[in-house]
C-alpha positions as CSV (number, residue, x, y, z in Angstrom):
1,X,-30.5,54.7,-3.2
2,X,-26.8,55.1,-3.4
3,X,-25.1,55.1,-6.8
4,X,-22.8,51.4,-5.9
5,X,-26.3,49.7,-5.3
6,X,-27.5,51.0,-8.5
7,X,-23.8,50.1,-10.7
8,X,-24.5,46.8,-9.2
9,X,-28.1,46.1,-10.0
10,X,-27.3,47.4,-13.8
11,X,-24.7,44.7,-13.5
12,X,-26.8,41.9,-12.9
13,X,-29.1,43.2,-14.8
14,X,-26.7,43.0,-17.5
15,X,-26.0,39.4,-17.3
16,X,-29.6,38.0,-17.4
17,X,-30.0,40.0,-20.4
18,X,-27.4,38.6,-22.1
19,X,-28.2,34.7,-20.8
20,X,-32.2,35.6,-21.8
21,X,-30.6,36.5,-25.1
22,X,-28.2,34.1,-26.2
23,X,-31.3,31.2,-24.9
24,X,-33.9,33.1,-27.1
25,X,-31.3,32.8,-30.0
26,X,-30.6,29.4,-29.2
27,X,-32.8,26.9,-31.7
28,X,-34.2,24.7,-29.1
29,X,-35.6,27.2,-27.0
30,X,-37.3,29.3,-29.5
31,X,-38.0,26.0,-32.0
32,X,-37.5,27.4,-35.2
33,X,-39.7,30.5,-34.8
34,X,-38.1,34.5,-34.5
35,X,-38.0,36.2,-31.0
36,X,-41.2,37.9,-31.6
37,X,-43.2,34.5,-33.5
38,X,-42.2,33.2,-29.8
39,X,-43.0,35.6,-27.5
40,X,-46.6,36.5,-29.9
41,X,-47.1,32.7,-29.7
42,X,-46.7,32.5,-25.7
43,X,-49.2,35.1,-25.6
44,X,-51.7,34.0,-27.5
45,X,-51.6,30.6,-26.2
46,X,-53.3,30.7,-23.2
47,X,-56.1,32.3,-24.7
48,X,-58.7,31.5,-26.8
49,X,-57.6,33.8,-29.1
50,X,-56.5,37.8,-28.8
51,X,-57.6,40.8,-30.4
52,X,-54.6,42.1,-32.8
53,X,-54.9,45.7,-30.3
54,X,-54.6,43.4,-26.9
55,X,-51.7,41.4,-28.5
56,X,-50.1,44.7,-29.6
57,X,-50.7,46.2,-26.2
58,X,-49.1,43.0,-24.5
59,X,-45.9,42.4,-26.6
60,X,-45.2,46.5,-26.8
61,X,-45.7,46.8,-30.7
62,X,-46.9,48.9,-32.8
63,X,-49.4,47.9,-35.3
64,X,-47.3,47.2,-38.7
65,X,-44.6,45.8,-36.8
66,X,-47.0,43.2,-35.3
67,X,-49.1,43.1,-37.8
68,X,-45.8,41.3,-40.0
69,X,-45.0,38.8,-37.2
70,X,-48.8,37.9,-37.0
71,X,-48.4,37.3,-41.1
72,X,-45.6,35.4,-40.2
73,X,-47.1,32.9,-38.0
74,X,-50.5,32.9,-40.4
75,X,-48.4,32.2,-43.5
76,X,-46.5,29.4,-41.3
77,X,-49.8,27.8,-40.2
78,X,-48.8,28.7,-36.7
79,X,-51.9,31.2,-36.3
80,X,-55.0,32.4,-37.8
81,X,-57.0,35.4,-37.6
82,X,-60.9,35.5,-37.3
83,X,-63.2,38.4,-36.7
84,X,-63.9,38.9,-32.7
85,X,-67.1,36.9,-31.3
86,X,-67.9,40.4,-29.5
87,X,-67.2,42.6,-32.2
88,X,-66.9,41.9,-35.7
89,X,-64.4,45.2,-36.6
90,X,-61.7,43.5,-34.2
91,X,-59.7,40.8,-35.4
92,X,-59.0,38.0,-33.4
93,X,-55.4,36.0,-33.4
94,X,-55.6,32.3,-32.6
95,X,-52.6,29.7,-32.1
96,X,-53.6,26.2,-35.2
97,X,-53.3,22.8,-33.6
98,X,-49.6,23.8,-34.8
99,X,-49.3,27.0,-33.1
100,X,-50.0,25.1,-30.1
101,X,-48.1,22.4,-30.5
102,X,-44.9,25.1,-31.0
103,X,-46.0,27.1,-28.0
104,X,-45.7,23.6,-25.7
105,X,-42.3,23.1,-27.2
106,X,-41.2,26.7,-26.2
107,X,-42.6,26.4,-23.0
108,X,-40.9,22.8,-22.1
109,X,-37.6,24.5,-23.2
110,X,-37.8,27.4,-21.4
111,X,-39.5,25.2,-18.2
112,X,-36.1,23.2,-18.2
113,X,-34.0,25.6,-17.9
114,X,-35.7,27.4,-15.0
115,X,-36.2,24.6,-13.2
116,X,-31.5,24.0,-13.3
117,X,-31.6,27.4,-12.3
118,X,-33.9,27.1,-9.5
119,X,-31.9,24.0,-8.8
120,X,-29.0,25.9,-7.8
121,X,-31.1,28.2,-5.2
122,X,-32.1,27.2,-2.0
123,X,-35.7,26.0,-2.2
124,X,-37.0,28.8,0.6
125,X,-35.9,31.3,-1.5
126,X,-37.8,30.1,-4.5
127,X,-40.6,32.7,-3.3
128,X,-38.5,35.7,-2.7
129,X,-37.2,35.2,-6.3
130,X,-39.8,35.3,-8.1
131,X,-41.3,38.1,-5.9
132,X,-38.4,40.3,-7.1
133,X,-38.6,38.9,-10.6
134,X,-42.0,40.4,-10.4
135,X,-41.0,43.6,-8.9
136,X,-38.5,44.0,-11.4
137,X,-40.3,43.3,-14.6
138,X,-43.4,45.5,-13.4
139,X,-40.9,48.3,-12.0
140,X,-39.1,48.1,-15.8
141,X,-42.4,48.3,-17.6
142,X,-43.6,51.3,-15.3
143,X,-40.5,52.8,-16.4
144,X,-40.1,51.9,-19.8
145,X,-43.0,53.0,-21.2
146,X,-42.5,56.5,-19.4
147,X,-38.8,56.6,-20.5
148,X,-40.3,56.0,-23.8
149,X,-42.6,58.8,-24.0
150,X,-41.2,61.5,-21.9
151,X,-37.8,60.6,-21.3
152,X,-38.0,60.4,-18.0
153,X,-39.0,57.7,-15.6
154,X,-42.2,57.0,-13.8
155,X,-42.0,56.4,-10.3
């Protein structure tokens, strides 16, 4: 890969991280919760409830660190913990009727803004967007994690 291709990725890349950022910042799309009370409760959601070690693994955390946003959304009544049907050592995170309820909001927010941009690209290259979005994300969290532990990136 030659060095312009890559100034010009970093570029773009760039930009969608500052548009990502200034929308997770922006009240309406996060509805009153922090970054991570949104992204825990988007992950949590679909489920019917994590383990606090699967939730950890999923959002990239370390224990304490999500172990304070999960107080957060139990002392907000957003969540609540419960020992594991399968194993009663593991605690369990769920989303309350209101954790729910905040989740929907975040995801109608975030849905409306997608669809305008999607409205601005030509519908037959919905697919080959979100292919690469895909590429991209799993690309980045091959070479994150790698980066993060050896300094050096995973191919």
């Amino acid at each position: 890969m030659n060095m312009k291709t890559i100034v010009l990725f970093r570029q773009s890349m760039r930009r969608i991280e500052r548009f990502v950022l200034l929308q997770n910042k922006n009240e309406a799309t996060c509805c009153g919760v922090s970054l991570a009370q949104c992204h825990a409760l988007l992950e949590i959601g679909p489920s019917d409830g994590l383990s606090v070690k699967e939730l950890s693994s999923r959002l990239g955390l370390d224990k304490s660190t999500l172990s304070r946003t999960v107080d957060s959304l139990v002392e907000g009544g957003l969540a609540e913990r419960a020992a594991s049907p399968g194993d009663r050592r593991s605690v369990a995170v769920r989303l309350t009727a209101r954790g729910r309820a905040a989740a929907e909001r975040i995801n109608r927010a975030w849905n409306r803004i997608c669809a305008d941009m999607f409205a601005s690209i030509p519908g037959k290259k919905h697919g080959s967007v979100v292919e690469a979005m895909d590429m991209i994300a799993s690309a980045m969290e091959r070479c994150t994690c790698g980066f993060l532990k050896t300094r050096k990136c995973r191919k």
